[in-house]
N, CA, C and O of each residue as an XYZ file, in Angstrom:
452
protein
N       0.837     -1.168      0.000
C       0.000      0.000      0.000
C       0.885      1.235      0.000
O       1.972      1.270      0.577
N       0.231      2.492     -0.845
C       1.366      4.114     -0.651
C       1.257      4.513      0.426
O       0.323      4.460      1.226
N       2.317      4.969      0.479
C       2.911      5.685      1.786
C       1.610      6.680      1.941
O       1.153      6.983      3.043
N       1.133      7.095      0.836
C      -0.094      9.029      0.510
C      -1.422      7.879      0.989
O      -2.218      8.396      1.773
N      -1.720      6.468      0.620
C      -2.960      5.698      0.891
C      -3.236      6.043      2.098
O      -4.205      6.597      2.614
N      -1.710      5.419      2.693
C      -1.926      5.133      4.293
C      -2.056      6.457      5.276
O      -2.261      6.207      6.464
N      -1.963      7.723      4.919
C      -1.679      8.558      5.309
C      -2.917      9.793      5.144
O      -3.164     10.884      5.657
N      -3.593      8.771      3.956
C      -5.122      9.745      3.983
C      -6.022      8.599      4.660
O      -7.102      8.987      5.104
N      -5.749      7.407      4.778
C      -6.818      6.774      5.264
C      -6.597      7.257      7.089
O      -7.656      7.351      7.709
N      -5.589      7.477      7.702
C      -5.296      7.742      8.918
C      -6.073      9.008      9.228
O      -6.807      9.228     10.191
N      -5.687      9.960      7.990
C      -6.642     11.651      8.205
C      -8.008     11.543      8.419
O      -8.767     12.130      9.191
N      -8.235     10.359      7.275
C     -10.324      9.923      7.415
C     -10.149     10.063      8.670
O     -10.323     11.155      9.210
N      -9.657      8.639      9.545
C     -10.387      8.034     10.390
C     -10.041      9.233     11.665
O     -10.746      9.383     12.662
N      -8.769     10.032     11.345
C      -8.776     10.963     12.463
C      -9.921     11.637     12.511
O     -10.577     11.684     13.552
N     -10.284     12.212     11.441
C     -11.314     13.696     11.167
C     -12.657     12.712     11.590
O     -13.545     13.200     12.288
N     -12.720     11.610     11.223
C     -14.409     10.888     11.749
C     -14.100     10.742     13.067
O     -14.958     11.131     13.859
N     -12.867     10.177     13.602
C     -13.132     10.319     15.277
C     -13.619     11.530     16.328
O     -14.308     11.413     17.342
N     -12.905     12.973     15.623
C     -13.106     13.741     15.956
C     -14.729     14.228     15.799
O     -15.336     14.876     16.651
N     -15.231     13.802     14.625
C     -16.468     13.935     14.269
C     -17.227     13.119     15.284
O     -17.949     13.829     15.984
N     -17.265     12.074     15.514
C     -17.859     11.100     16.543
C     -17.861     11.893     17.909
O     -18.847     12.171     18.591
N     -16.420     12.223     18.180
C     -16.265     12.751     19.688
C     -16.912     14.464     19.667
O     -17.243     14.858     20.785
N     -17.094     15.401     18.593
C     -17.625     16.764     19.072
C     -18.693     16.621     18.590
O     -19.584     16.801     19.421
N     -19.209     16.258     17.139
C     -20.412     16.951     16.810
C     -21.238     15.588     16.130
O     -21.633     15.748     14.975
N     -21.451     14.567     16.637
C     -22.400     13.280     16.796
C     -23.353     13.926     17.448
O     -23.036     14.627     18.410
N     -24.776     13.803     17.022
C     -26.025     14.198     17.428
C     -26.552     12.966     18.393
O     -27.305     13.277     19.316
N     -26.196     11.613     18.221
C     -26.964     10.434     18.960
C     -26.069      9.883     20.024
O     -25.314      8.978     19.667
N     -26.013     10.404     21.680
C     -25.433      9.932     22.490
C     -25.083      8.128     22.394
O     -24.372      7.530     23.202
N     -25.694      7.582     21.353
C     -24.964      6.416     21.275
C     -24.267      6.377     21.141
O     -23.445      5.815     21.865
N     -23.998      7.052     19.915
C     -22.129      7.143     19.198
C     -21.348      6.855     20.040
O     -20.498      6.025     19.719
N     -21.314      7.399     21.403
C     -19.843      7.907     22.238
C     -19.742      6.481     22.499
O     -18.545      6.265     22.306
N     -20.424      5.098     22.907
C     -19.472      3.910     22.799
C     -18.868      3.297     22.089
O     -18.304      2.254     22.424
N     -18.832      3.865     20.765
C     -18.099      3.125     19.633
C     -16.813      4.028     19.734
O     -16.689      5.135     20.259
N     -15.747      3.115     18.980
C     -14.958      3.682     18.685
C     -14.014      3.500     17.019
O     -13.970      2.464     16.355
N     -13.415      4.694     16.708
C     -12.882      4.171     15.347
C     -11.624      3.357     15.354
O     -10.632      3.804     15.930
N     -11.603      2.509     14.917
C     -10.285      1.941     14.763
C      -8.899      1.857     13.737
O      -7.711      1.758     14.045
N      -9.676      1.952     12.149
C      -8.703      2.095     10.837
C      -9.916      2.555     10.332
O     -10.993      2.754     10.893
N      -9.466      2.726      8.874
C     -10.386      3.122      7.405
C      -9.197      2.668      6.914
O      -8.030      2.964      7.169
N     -10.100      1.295      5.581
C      -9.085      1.776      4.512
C     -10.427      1.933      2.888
O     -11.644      1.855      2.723
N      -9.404      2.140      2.193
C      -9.664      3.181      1.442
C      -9.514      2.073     -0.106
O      -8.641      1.242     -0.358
N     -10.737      2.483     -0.930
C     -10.758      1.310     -2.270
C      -9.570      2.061     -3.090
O      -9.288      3.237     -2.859
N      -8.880      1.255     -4.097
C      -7.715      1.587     -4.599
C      -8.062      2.930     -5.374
O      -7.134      3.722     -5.534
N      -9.055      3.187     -5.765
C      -9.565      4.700     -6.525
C      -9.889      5.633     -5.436
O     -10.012      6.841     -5.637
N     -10.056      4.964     -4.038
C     -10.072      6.362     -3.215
C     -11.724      6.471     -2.806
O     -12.121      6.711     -1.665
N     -12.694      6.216     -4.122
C     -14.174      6.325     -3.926
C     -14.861      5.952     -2.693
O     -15.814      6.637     -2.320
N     -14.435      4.829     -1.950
C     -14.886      3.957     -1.266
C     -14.164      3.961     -0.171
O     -12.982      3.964     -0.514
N     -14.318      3.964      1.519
C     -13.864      3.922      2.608
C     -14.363      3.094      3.277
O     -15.422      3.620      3.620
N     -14.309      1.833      3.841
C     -14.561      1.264      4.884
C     -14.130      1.411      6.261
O     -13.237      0.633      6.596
N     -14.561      2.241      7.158
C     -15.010      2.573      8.570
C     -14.643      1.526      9.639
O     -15.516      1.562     10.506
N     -13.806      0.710      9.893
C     -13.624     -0.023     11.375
C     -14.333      0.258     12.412
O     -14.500      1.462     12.216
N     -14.893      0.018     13.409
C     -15.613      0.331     14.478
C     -15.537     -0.713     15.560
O     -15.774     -1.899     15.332
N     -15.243     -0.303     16.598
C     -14.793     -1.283     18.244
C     -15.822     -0.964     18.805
O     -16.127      0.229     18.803
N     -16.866     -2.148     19.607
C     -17.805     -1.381     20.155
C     -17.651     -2.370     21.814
O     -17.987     -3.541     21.989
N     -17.168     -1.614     22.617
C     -16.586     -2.391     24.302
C     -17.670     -3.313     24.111
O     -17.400     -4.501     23.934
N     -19.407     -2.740     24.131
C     -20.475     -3.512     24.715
C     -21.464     -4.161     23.178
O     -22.408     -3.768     22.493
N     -20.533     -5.360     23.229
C     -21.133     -6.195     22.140
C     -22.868     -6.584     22.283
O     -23.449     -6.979     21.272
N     -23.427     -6.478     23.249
C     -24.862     -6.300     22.757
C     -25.118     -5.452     22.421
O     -26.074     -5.897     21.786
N     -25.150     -4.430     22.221
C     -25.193     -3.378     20.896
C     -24.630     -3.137     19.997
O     -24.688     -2.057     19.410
N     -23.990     -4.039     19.699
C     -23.574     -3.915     17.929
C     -23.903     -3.958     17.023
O     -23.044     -3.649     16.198
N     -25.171     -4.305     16.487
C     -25.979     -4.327     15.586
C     -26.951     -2.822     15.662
O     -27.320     -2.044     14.782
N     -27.122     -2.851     16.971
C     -28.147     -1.241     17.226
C     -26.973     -0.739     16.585
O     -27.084     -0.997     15.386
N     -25.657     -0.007     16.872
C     -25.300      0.754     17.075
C     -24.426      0.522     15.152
O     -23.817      1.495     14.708
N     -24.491     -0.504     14.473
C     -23.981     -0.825     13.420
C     -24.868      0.137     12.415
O     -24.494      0.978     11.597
N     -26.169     -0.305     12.785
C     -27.552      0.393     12.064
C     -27.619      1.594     12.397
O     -28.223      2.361     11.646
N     -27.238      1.909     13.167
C     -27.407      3.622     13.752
C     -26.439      4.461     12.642
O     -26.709      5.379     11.867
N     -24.884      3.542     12.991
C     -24.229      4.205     11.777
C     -24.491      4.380     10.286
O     -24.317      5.380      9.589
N     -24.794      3.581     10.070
C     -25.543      3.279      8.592
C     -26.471      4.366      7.858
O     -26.487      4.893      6.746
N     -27.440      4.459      9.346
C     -28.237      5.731      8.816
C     -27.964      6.669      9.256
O     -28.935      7.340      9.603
N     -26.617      7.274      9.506
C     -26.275      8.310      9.641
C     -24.882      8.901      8.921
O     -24.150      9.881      9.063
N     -24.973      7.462      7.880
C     -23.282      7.606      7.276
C     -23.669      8.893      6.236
O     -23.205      8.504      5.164
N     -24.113      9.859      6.066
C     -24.524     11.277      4.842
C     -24.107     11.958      5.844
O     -23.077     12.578      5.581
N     -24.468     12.085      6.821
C     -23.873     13.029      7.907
C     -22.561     12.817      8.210
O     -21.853     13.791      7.952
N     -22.074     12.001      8.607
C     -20.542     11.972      9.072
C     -19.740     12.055      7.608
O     -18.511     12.123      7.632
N     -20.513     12.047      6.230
C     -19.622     12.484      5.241
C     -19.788     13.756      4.530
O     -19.201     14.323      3.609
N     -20.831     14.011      5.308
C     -21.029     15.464      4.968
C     -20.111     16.101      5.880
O     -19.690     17.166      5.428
N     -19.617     15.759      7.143
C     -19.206     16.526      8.154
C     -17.289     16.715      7.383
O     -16.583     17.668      7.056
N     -17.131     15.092      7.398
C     -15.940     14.780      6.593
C     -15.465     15.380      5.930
O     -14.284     15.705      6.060
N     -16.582     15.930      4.502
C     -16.046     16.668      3.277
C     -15.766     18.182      3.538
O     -15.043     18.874      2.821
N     -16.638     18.746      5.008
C     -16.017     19.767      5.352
C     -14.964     20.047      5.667
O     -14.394     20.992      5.121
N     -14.099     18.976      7.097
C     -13.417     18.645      7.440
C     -11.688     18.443      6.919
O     -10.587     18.691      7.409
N     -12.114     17.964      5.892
C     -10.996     17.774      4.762
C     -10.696     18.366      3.853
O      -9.689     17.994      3.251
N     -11.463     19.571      3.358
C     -12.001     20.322      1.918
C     -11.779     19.364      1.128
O     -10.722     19.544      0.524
N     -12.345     18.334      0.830
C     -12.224     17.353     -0.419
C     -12.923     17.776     -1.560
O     -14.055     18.252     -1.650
N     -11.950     17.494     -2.553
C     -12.756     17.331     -4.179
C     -13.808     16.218     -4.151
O     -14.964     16.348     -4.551
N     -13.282     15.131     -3.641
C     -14.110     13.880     -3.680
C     -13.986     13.371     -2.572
O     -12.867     12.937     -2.294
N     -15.419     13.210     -1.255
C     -15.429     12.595     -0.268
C     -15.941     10.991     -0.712
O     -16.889     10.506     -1.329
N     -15.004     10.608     -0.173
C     -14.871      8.544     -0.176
C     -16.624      8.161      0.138
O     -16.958      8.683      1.202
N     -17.592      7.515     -0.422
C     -18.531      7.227      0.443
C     -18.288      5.902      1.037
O     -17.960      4.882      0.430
N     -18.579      6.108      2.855
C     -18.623      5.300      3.592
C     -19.426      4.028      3.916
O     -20.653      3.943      3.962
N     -18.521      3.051      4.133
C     -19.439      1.706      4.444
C     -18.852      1.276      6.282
O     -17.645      1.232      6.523
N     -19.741      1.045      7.218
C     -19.114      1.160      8.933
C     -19.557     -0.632      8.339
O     -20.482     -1.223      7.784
N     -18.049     -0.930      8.970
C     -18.195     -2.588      9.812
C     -17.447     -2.689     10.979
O     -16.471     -1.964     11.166
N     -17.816     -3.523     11.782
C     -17.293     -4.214     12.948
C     -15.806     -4.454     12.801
O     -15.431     -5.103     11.824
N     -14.876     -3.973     13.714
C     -13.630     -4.512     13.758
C     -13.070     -6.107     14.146
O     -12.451     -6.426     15.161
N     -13.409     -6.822     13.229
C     -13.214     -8.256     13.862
C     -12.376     -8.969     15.098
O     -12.508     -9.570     16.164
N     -11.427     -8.456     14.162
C      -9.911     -8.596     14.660
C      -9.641     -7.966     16.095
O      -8.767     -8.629     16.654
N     -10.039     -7.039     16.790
C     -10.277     -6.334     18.134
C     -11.430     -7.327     18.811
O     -11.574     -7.477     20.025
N     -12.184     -7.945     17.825
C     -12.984     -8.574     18.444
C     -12.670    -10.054     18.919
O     -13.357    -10.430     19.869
N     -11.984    -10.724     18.544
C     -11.677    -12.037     18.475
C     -10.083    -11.888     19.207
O      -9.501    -12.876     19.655
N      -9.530    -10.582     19.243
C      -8.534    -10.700     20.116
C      -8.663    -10.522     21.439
O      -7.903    -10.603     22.404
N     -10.403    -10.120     21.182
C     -10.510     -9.503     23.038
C     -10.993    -10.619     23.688
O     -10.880    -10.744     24.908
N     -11.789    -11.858     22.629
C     -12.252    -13.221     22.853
C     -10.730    -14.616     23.080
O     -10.708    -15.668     23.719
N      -9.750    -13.976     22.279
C      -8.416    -14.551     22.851
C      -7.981    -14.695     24.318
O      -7.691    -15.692     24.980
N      -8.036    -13.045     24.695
C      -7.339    -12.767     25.725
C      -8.134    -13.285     26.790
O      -7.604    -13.550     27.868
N      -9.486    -13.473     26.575
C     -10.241    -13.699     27.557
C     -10.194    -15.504     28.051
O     -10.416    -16.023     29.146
N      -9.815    -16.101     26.743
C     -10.151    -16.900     26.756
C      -8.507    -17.732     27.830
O      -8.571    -18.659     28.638
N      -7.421    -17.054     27.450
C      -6.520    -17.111     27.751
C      -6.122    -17.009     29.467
O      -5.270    -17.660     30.070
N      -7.075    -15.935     30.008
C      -6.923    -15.740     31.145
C      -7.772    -16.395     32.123
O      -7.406    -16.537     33.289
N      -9.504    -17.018     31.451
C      -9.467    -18.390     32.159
C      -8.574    -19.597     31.978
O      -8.421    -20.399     32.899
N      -8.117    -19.707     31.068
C      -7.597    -20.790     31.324
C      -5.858    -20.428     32.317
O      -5.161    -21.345     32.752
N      -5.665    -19.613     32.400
C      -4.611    -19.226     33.485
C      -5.147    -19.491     34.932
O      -4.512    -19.588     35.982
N      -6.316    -19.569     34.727
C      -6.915    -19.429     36.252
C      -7.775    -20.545     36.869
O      -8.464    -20.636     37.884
N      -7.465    -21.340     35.871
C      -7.594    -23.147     36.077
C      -6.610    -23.406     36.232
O      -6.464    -24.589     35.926
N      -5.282    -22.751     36.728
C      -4.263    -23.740     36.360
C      -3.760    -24.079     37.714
O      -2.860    -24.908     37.848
């Protein structure tokens, strides 16, 4: 991946965190968190990472984003002065997820021992 890929996908996900943390209208937001964006090889397309601590709401809070992804790219394209804002797709961070199901899993079994 370019050095310029990795370095605008970092700006997205900064400028949406910041977006999440000041000017999110749905006190849900504040338990999610961003984790990466990356970015389709033309740039058009951004996929959104998202960590959410309290996995029974991940689906509420998946759908929440969803219908609110015009807003956080409207906020974005301010944010950035872009020629062309990426349109966004939010998924679940797996990988945060299955490492937090590792660790867990890891530390009962430390505590059988």
């Amino acid at each position: 991946m370019g050095h310029q890929l990795e370095r605008f996908q970092e700006e997205i996900r900064r400028a949406l965190s910041e977006i999440l943390e000041f000017e999110a209208r749905d006190p849900r937001f504040e338990i999610a968190t961003i984790t990466k964006v990356r970015l389709s090889p033309d740039m058009h397309y951004a996929t959104v990472f998202l960590d959410f601590p309290d996995e029974g709401r991940r689906d509420e809070l998946l759908k929440l984003f969803e219908q609110d992804r015009g807003f956080f790219r409207s906020q974005l394209a301010k944010r950035l002065n872009l020629r062309h804002t990426p349109e966004l797709q939010f998924r679940e961070d797996e990988e945060l997820r299955w490492a937090r199901r590792i660790d867990e899993l890891l530390r009962n079994d430390k505590s059988k021992s």
